[in-house]
N, C-alpha and C positions, 0 to 999 in steps of 0.2 A: 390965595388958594393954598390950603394945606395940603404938605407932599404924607403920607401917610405911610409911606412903602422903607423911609429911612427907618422907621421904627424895628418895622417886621426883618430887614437887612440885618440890624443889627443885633435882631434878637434870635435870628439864625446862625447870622456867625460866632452868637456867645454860645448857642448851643452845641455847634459843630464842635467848637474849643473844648467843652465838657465832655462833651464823647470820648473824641482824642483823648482829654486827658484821663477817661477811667479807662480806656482803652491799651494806655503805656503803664497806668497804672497796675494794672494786673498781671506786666513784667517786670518791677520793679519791686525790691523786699529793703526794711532798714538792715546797714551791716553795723552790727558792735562788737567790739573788743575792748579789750581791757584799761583802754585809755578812757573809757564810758564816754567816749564821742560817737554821737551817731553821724553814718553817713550814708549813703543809697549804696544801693547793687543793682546790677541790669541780670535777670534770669535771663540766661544764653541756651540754654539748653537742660532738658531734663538731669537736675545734681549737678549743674555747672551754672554761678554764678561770676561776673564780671565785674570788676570794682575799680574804681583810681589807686593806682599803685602807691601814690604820692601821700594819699587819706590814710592808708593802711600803715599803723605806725608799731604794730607788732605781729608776727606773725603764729601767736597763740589765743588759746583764749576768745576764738573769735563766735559769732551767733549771728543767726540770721533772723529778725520778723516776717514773714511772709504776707504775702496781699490777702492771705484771707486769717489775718492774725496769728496763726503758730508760731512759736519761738524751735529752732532749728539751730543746733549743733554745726558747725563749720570748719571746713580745715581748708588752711593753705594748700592748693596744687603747685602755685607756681606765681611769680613777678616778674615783671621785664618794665624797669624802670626807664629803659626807651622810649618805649609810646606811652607809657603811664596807664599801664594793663597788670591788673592782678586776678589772678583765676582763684575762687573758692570752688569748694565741694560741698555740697548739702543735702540733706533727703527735699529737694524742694517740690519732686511729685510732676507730673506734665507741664510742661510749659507752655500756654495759649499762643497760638499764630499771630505773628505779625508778620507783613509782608516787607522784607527788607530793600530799600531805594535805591536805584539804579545805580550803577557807578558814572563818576563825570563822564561825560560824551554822550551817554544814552541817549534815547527818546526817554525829554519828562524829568532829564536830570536837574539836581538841583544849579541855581544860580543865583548871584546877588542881588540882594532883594528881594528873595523868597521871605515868607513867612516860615519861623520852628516855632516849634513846644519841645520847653524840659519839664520832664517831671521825674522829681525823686521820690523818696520817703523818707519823711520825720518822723518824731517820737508821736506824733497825732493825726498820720495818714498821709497821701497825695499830697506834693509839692510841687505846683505847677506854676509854669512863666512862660511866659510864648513874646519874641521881637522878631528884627527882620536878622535877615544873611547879612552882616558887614564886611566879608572877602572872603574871597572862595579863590582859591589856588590849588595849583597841581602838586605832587611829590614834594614832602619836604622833611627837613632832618631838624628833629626835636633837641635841647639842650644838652641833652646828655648821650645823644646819638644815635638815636633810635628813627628808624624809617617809617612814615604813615604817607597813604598813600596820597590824601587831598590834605589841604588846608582849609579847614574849617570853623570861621571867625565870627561869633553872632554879636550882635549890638545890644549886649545886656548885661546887666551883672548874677553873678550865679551866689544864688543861695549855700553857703555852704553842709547845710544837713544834705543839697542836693547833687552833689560832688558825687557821681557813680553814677547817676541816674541816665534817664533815656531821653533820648533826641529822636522825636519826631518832625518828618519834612512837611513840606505845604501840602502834602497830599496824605498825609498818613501812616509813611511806613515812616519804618527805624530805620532813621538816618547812622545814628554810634550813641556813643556814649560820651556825656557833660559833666567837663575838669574846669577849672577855673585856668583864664591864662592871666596874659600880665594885665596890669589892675585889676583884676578878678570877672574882668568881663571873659564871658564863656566862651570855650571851644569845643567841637566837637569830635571825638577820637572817632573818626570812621568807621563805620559796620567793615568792610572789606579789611582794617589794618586787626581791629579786634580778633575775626576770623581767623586770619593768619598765624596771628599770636597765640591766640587760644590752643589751634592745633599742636602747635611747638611746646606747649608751657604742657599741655596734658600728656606729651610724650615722653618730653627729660626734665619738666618743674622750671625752666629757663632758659634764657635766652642768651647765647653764645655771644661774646663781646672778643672781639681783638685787643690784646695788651701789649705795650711798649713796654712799660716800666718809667713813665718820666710825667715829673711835676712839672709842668710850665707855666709862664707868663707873658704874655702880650711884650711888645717891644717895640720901641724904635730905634734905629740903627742912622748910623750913615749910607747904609748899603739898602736902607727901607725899612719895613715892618715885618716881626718876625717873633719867634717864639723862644723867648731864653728858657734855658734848664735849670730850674731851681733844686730840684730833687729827681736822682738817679737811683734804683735798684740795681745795685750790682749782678745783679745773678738774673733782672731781667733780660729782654733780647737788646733793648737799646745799650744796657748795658755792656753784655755781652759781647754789641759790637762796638764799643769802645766810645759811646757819646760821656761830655764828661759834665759836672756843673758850669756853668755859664757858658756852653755851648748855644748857641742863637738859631733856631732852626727858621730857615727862610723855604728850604723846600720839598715835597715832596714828589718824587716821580720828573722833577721836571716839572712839574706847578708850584708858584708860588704857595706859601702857607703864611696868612695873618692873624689866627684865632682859634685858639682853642676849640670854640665847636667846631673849626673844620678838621680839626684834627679827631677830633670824638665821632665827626661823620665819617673817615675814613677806616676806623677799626669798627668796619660791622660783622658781621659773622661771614660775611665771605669773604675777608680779610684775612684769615688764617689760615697759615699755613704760606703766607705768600710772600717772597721777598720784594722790599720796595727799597729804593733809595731814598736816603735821607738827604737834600742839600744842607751844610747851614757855615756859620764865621765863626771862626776860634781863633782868637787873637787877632782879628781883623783880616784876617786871612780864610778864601772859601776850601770848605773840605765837601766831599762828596762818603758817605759810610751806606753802607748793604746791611739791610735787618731782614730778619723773617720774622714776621708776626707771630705770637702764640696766642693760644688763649688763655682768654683771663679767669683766671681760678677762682672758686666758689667766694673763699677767703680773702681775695687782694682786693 
């Protein structure tokens, strides 16, 4: 007996996939710059487009293709190489509804093993891939220490023209926006971390970062794992408060410290302005030093 219904199944879920994907595609425009790489943008809002920070390799010179073909003029608003959010400006005219996806806990939210769709734009239209959720995680702090609110990990690799593009969930809405993580399998910058950022980047062009002043390195010690000081600014606050080269920093506040990204997770923008203790060994001996945070200038 032939089953006759696998057919129709699957020629409904190819369908469904095509919707979705002209669906993401009518918020999504190619972005170029002067490096003549193209790479996607997510339309965030009317004149505000969204892009991987990380793609964006000059901040002039830039153009937008739009989904109904116009070529469009673009200027930097703002980057926060944090969450790997870059805001453009464009005449890009209404921006179509899309319903954007619950945040984790909801009803309906997403979870692993859901099905997405990315879709970018290339130099020849819609760039579409769709896999499952490969881990989905709460709050986490990105490389260079920027806060996004979920971890979101898909089991595919990402096209790079589609670097900037949209992430849609199992259901339809806009999940965030698709960067390539390590091995180039995709992840998804959160619609709710995007939001936040955007709002911030459209009101001062950037994102407040905490500055010490000091170069570090991973370590091992006798006394454990820890972070030696390779390079000091004198006139930063580490500086200022008397850390010196090869000072070994084992703590902060009273918590250990083993790695540099924790230390980059610790100067976020409510960092500043704050005094912390520095544990660490100098000459095999522990010292205890009091910094206040500044912030980090445009230029450092």
């Amino acid at each position: 007996m032939n089953d006759t219904s696998a057919p129709d199944l699957f020629a409904a879920f190819s369908d469904r996939l095509a919707a979705l994907t002209a669906l993401a595609a009518a918020r999504t425009a190619t972005v170029h710059g002067r490096d003549g790489r193209a790479r996607s943008g997510l339309l965030w809002a009317e004149g505000l487009v969204v892009t991987a920070e990380e793609a964006l390799e000059r901040d002039d010179e830039l153009a937008l293709t739009l989904p109904d073909g116009r070529r469009v003029a673009a200027t930097l608003a703002g980057r926060d190489p944090g969450t790997d959010v870059a805001l453009l400006r464009a005449a890009t005219g209404p921006v179509p509804p899309v319903d954007l996806a619950p945040p984790a806990g909801a009803a309906g939210s997403l979870a692993a093993g859901h099905l997405v769709l990315t879709v970018g734009r290339g130099e020849h239209g819609p760039l579409a891939a769709f896999g499952m959720v490969a881990q989905l995680a709460g709050p986490w702090r990105s490389l260079r220490g920027g806060r996004l609110e979920r971890r979101i990990q898909l089991g595919f690799r990402l096209d790079p023209a589609a670097e900037g593009g949209a992430v849609l969930d199992h259901a339809g809405r806009l999940l965030g926006m698709a960067v390539p993580g390590p091995r180039r399998r995709a992840l998804a910058i959160p619609a709710e971390t995007i939001g936040r950022v955007v709002e911030t980047l459209k009101a001062t062009g950037r994102i407040a970062r905490g500055y010490l002043g000091l170069a570090l390195q991973p370590v091992r010690t006798e006394h454990g794992r820890g972070l030696i000081t390779v390079g000091v600014d004198p006139l930063s606050p580490a500086g200022q408060a008397g850390v010196l080269l090869g000072d070994v920093l084992v703590g902060w506040d009273g918590t250990p410290l083993t790695s540099v990204r924790e230390m980059l997770a610790r100067l976020d923008p409510d960092s500043i302005g704050r005094e912390v203790t520095l544990d660490l060994i100098r000459a095999g001996l522990p010292r205890r030093l009091p910094v206040v945070i500044r912030e980090r200038a445009v230029a450092e």
